[in-house]
N, C-alpha and C positions, 0 to 999 in steps of 0.2 A: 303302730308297730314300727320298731325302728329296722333297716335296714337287713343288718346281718341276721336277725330275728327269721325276718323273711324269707331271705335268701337260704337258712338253717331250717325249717318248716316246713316250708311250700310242698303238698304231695296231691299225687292227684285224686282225684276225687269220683270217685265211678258214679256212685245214687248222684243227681242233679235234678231238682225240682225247677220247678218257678218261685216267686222273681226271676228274671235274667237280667243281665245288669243292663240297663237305659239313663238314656238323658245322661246328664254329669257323668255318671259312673262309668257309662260306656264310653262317651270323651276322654274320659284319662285313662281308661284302658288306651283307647287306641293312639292317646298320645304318647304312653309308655313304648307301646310299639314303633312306633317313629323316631324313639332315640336309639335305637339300633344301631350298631357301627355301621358306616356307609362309605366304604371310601368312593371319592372321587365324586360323594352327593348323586351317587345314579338312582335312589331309594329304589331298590331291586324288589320292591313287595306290592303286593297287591293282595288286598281280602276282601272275600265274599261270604256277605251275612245271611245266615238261613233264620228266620222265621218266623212261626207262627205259620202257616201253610207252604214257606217258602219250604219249610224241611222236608213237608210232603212231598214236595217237585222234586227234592233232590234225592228222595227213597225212591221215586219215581226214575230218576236216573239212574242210580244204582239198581233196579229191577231191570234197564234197559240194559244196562255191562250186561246182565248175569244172563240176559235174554239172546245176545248178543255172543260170549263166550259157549253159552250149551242150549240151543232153541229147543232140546227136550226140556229144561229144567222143570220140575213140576211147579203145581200153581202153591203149594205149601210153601216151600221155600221164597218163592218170591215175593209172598204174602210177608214172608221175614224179614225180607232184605228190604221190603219197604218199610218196614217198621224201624229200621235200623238207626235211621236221621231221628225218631222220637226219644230215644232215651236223653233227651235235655232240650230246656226252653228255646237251645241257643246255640248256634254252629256258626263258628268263623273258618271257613280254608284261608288257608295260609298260603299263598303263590308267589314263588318265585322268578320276576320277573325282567328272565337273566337278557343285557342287551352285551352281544357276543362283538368279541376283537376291540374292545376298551385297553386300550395301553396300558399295564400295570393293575389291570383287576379282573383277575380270570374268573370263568364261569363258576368256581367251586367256590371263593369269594363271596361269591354276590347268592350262591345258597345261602350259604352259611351263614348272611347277615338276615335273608327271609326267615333262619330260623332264627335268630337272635331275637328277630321281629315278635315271633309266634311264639319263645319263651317271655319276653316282653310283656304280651297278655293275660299269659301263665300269672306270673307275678303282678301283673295290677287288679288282675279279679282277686287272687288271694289276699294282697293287701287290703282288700275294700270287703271280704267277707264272703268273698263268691267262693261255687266248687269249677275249677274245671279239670277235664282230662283232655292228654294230644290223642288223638288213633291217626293210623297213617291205614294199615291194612290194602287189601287187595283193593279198594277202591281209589285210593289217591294215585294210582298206576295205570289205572285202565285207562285206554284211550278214548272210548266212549265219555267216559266223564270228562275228562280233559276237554273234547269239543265239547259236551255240553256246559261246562264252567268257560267258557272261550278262550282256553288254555293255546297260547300260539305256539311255535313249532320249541323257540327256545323257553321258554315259559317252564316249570316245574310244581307242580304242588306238594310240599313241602309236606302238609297234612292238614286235618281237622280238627280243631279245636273245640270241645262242647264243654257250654258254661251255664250253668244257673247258681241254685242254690243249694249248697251242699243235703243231702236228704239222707245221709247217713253219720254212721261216727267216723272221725281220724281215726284211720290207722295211726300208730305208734310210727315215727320216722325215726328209720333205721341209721343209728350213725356207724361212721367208717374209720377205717383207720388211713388216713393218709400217705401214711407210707406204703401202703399198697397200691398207691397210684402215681406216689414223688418218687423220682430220680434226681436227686440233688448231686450238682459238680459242683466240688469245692475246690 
């Protein structure tokens, strides 16, 4: 798949079975991610892989936010929100791992290349045949999770990345009209 192909394609992918991608595959996923813009080489990213049981710990976290936020919540729901980390083989967070008062590379900077990072991945699973989708939702916010991801105070997570193998059809990728997004000075 050549390039702009890719870049023109890529959508995300909800159903995700197994395989997830390993060995080789998950190497140049994550070497994709490392070419991210980075000025001044501070590699502002950091990621953490869920799984096989590791997802469970981290539904397990995510029961603790929600446990944490409203100590009625019934046991149904939390039953849910554990489940939450299973809809795929394969969970990368994405974290931003902002180091503050760098001369000429402000904190929104050095998100913005975490997310570069975690579109990055986006595009090496799809080039290589994977599905993934980003979530950010009320979990990449909570503080709860943050300590239990070891999220430090300047730290950011960015979101969750889940990847396996596509388990349903492409949607049709909607194309755009450009000019609804260009403001050309001529």
């Amino acid at each position: 798949m050549d390039a702009l192909t890719l870049l023109h394609q890529r959508s995300s992918m909800g159903k995700l079975g197994a395989p997830a991608p390993a060995g080789e595959s998950l190497e140049a996923i994550y070497q994709a991610a490392l070419r991210a813009p980075d000025h001044k080489e501070l590699r502002p990213w950091r990621f953490v892989e869920f799984t096989g049981e590791g997802r469970e710990r981290l539904g397990e976290l995510y029961a603790e936010a929600e446990f944490q936020a409203d100590p009625d919540v019934s046991d149904t729901v939390l039953a849910s929100v554990r489940k939450k980390p299973l809809r795929a083989p394969m969970i990368i967070a994405v974290i931003a791992r902002v180091t503050p008062d760098v001369p000429g590379v402000p904190r929104l900077e050095q998100v913005l290349s975490a997310g570069c990072a975690g579109h990055g991945i986006l595009l090496a699973a799809h080039a290589q045949g994977f599905g993934a989708m980003w979530r950010s939702g009320k979990y990449a916010f909570d503080p709860v999770v943050h300590k239990g991801l070891g999220l430090k105070d300047d730290d950011e997570l960015i979101g969750f990345l889940y990847l396996g193998t596509p388990g349903g059809r492409n949607k049709p990728v909607a194309r755009h009209d450009t000019d609804d997004f260009v403001e050309r000075w001529r």
